[in-house]
C-alpha positions, 0 to 999 in steps of 0.5 A, a space after each residue: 500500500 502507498 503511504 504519504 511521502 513522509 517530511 523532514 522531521 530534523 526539529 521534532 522530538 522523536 518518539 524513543 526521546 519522549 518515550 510516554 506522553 508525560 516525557 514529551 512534554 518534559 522533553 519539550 520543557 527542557 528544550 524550549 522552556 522561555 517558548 510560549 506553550 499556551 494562550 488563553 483568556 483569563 476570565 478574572 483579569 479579562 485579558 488574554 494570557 501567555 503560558 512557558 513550557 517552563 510555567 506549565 512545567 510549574 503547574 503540573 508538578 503543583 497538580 502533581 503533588 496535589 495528586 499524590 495526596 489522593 493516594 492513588 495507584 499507578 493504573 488507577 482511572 482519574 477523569 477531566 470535564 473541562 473546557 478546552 484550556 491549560 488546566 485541562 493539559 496540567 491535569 493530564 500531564 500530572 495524572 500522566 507523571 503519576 501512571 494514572 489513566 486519563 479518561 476525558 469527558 465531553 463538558 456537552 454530554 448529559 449527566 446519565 452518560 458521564 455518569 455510566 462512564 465514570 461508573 464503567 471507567 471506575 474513576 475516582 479523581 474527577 476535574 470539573 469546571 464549577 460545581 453546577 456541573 457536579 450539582 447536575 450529576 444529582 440523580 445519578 449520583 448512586 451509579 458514582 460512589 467509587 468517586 473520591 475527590 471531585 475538583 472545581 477549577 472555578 470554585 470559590 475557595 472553601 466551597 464544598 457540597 458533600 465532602 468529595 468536593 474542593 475547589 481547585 484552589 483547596 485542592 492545590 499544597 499551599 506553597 508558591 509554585 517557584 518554591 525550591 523546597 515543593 522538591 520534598 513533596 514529589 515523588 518518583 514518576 511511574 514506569 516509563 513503559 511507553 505500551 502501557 494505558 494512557 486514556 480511555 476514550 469513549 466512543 460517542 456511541 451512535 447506537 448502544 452504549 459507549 465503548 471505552 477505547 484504550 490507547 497507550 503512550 505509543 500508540 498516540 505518541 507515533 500517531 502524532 509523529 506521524 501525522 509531523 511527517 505529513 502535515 506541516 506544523 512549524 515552531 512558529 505556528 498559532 494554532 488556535 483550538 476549539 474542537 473539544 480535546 475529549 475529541 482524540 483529533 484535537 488532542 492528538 493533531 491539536 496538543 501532542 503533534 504541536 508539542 511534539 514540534 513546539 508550536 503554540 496552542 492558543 484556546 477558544 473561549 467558546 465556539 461562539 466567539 470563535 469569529 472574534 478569537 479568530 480576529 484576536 489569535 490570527 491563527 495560522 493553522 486551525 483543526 476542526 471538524 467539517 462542521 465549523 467550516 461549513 458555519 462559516 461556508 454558510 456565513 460567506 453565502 449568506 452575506 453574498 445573498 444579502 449583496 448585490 448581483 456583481 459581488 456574487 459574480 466576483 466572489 463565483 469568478 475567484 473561486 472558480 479561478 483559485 480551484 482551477 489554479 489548485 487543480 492545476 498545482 496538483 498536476 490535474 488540470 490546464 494552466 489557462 490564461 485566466 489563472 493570470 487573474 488570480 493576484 487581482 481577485 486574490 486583492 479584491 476578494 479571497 484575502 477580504 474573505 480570509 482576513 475574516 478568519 484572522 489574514 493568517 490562515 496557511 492551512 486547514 485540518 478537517 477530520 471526524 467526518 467528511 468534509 462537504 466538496 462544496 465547501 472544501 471547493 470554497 476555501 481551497 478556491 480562496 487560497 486556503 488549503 483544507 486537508 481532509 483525513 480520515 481517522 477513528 478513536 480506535 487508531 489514535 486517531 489519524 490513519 490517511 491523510 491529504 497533503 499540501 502536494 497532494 490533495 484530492 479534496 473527495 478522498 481522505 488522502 494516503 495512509 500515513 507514514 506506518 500506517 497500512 490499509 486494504 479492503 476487506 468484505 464488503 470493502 470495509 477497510 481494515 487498519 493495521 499500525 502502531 496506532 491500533 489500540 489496546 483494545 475496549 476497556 471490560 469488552 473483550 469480546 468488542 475487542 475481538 469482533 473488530 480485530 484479526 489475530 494478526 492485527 488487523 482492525 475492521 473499521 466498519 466503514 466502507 471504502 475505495 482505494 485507487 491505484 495511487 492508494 488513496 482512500 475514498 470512504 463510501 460509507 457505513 456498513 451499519 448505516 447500510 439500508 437494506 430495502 424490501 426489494 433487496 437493494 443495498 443503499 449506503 445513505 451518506 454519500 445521498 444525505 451529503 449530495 441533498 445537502 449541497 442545496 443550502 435550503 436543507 440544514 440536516 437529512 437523514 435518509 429513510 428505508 430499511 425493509 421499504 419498498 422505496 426511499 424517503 427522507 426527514 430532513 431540517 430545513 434552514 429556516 433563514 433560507 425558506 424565509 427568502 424563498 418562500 414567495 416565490 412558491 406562495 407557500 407561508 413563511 413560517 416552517 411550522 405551519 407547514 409540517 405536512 403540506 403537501 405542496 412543501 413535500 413536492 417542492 422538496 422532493 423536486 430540489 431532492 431529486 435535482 442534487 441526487 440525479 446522478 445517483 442510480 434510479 433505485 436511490 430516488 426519493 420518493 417522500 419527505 417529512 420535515 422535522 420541525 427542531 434540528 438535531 443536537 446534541 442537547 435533544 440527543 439526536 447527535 453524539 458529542 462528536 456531532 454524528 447522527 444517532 439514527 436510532 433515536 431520530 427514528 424512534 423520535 419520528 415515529 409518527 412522521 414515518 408511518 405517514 411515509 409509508 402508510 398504506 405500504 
């Protein structure tokens, strides 16, 4: 199988010199101790911050000894429900120096599965953001009496709620953290076994229960060296970071990999002033997942549907322009003589549009999910390049990816360097490297369904791999649809094409055991506001949940974006959910997949109506 070229890798600390996660981190401290590590808003001041690798070293040994004190074993799980911020790295690099296993939890999640978690994981440190958090976990409290000590980073000194809880500022010996004589207090660190447990990370569980997913020093450690070797992260690139570190690509691509390089890590305050921290951080280099971008896709088009006929036209004219040019840098397209253009329309138009996102933007990493055409086509046109991967908790994350040479924005790109793909039946693609984990925590038998003997790792999703070995996933094989005619549909590749017509925020396609397809969907609200005129229907989306004109009109703008799929995929129905699936209404996991099962359970009625009379 073909990897990814791998990149000169002179300046990265290697992975025998860091050994285990805490050893990168003190490998980076030693050799850029003055180099700001972190950035972060500090709400008591209300100024942003700037953290050392020397500071954040303090830090961690205060946590450290802090730790100690709890009387913990090496192996025993503590667990972190923060935002992204430094505390949430001190405490794992603290729990990580005392052989402690790191089990992260989304701050989003609802309390009963945060608390079956806890209660599966055994956990008994818990580090969280204030004590309303804790106060949420009330009525499941019985399933978490292993608990021994739960933090509160924001507490007020002296608060408590039943005994096990302390704010941070308790919690922490009392001495200054430059103290000489804090030495007394350490201990000696645990084994340096590179293969032993790390974290647990709970797979977000799409159907069923989550499974914890258990991944050593090495595992994570070579992943992010790996990902080094293809994607290009300097020392002197600003990352800024919002996607959860709970998530395994923010904490593998968006901590260890720019610690392993000694990049700067700047922390969002919240996604919902992320368009304003872009503005202040100015970052160079950002990962996220698909999501983010196709907000800020939808934000671009929006404010063009606002504008006039011409500024559309200029905006179509660069992007067209730019993605011929990215077609042509990737030896896949003609040089033409409109590519001379570009330096006018890059002045008139793609550096206004990227100076939105901070003016020093060089590259984009996109994972979790796929990545819209429509909207990689957008950035890549305007100067930015999007990689897409493709990774799973399961393999530390990473396992292909494009690169600045090579990328061909429908794939994931190439495995990456260590990392071996092929296909296995029903084209599931299987995975074998370093970054394979350890196996599911208490399931051994998960275990074994989805690994070979020999070390192979069926990953469930369906793939292609074409003769340069890049990989195309399809779908999943779980969300295959079987129909009653006995046609088997892979439903992303169709939900994703309805979604290139802005009018549709999310769908989910409909048929296991039917005779033919339908689809729910959730429109943007917005968008039919602006449109409704022209087909005289209301307005106000819910008055219309089961009009039959709205269904026709969808249906036609269905059948448009999905014609050149085989005819056995047409839609022939439609019913509209009136409130968009989230996180909160536990229609998406944490990591923002859909929870098929429960949309279809919550649907019921409006699926019956689909079908009524078949």
């Amino acid at each position: 199988m073909m990897q990814t070229k791998p990149r000169n890798l002179t300046d990265v600390i290697p992975v025998e010199a860091a050994r285990t996660l805490d050893g990168l981190f003190r490998e980076r401290a030693r050799r850029s101790p003055e180099a700001v590590a972190y950035r972060d808003y500090d709400r008591s001041s209300g100024k942003w911050r700037d953290l050392t690798w020397k500071q954040m070293d303090e830090r961690i040994t205060h946590w450290q000894s802090a730790l100690t004190r709890e009387k913990l074993l090496p192996g025993d799980r503590v667990a972190v429900m923060l935002r992204n911020c430094p505390e949430w790295v001190i405490f794992e690099q603290a729990a990580l120096r005392l052989g402690l296993v790191v089990v992260p939890l989304y701050t989003a999640d609802r309390p009963a599965n945060a608390a079956y978690i806890l209660h599966d994981a055994g956990v008994k440190v818990l580090l969280l953001e204030e004590l309303a958090q804790w106060q949420a976990f009330h009525e499941v409290r019985g399933q978490i009496a292993h608990l021994l000590r739960v933090i509160t980073v924001q507490g007020s000194p002296g608060e408590k709620d039943d005994g096990l809880v302390l704010a941070l500022h308790d919690w922490l010996p009392d001495w200054p953290l430059d103290d000489p004589q804090r030495k007394a207090e350490e201990v000696e660190d645990a084994s340096r076994d590179q293969h032993q447990l790390a974290t647990i990370i709970y797979t977000s569980g799409t159907s069923g229960r989550s499974k914890g997913v258990m991944l050593s020093h090495y595992n994570i450690l070579t992943n992010a060296h790996s990902c080094l070797q293809v994607v290009p992260i300097m020392q002197d690139d600003l990352l800024l970071s919002f996607l959860p570190l709970s998530h395994t690509f923010e904490r593998t691509a968006g901590y260890y990999a720019p610690m392993m390089r000694g990049a700067t890590v700047a922390y969002a305050r919240s996604v919902h002033q992320l368009q304003e921290d872009l503005l202040i951080i100015r970052p160079t280099i950002l990962v996220s997942v698909p999501r983010i971008y196709e907000r800020v896709y939808a934000g671009i088009h929006a404010k063009l549907a606002a504008g006039s006929a011409l500024s559309r036209k200029l905006f179509n004219l660069a992007v067209d322009t730019g993605y011929s040019r990215f077609e042509y840098q990737q030896r896949r397209g003609p040089r033409l003589f409109s590519h001379m253009l570009w330096p006018l329309l890059e002045a008139l138009v793609a550096k206004k549009v990227m100076s939105k996102l901070g003016g020093r933007l060089r590259e984009a990493m996109s994972g979790g999910a796929a990545l819209p055409t429509k909207v990689s086509r957008v950035f890549i046109g305007l100067g930015l390049p999007i990689l897409q991967g493709y990774g799973m908790t399961e393999t530390s994350p990473v396992v292909c990816c494009n690169t600045i040479e090579d990328n061909l924005p429908s794939s994931v790109g190439r495995p990456i360097p260590g990392v071996e793909v092929k296909l296995g039946s029903d084209d599931a693609l299987l995975i074998r490297g370093p970054n394979v984990m350890l196996g599911y925590w208490n399931d051994p038998a998960a275990t074994d369904a989805i690994m070979t003997p020999d070390g192979w790792l069926n990953s469930g999703d369906i793939a292609r791999i074409d003769e340069q070995g890049r990989v195309t996933i399809t779908g999943r094989l779980k969300e295959i649809i079987v129909m009653s005619t006995g046609q088997k549909i892979a439903p992303a590749p169709i939900e994703a094409a309805i979604l290139h017509d802005s009018l549709f925020e999310q769908v989910m396609l409909i048929g296991e055991g039917r005779p033919y397809l339908s689809a729910l969907v959730v429109l943007n609200a917005r968008n039919w506001e602006s449109i409704s005129a022209q087909y005289n229907l209301d307005s106000d989306l819910r008055r219309l949940s089961q009009d039959q004109k709205l269904e026709e009109i969808l249906v036609e703008r269905i059948t448009r974006q999905i014609k050149e799929f085989p005819g056995y995929a047409k839609i022939y129905r439609v019913a509209l959910a009136q409130e968009p699936w989230s996180v909160e209404n536990d229609m998406l996991t944490p990591t923002l997949k859909l929870r098929r099962a429960q949309v279809l359970s919550r649907y019921q009625a409006e699926v019956s109506r689909l079908y009524a009379g078949h």
